[in-house]
C-alpha positions, 0 to 999 in steps of 0.5 A: 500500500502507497499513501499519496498525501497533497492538498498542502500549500500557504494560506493566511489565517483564517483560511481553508484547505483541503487535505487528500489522501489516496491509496495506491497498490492495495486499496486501502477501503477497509481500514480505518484511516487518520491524519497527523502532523508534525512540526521539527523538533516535536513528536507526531501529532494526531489530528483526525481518524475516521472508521473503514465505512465512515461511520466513526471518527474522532479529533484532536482537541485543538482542531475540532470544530475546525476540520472534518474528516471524510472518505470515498470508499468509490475513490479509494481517497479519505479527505481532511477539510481544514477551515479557520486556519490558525498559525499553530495548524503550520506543520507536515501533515501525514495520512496513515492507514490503520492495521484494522477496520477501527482507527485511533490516536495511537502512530503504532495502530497504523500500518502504513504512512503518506510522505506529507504535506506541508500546510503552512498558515501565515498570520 
């Protein structure tokens, strides 16, 4: 399985962006899927997950409210809509599959990793 983050990009504060990630080789429609983030010098951060069908999903706190995580089953692409941008949102963003259906914030819980995409928000 190969994970294709994009989306990344500059936007000022108070913006929006949409992060997508899409699986390659092995599809990875039945498990469950979730986006981090990392900034230098800071351990990976859990942003987002959501379930195999969409029907569970869960945020960080300091983002919740603000993003929204999605999935097409059909595009074998999970979506992470970001609005009202802050500064402290600026890091690598990464998109991961989980080893089951289910999806967490625990790294070790998934399986395979995106390269990232960098969002940086100006203030």
């Amino acid at each position: 399985v190969q994970l294709q983050a994009s989306g990344g990009g500059l936007v000022q504060a108070g913006g929006s962006l949409r992060l997508s990630c899409v699986s390659s080789g092995r599809t990875f429609s039945n498990n469950g899927v979730g986006w981090f983030r990392q900034v230098p010098g800071k351990e990976r951060e859990f942003v987002s997950s959501i379930s195999w069908n969409g029907g569970s999903t869960s945020y960080a706190d300091s983002v919740k409210g603000r993003f929204t995580i999605s999935r097409d089953r059909v595009k074998n692409t999970v979506y992470l809509q970001m609005n009202s941008l802050q500064p402290e949102d600026t890091a690598v963003y990464y998109c991961a599959s989980a080893r089951s259906s289910t999806a967490s914030v625990a790294p070790s819980s998934y399986r395979y990793w995106g390269q990232g995409t960098l969002v940086t928000v100006s203030s």
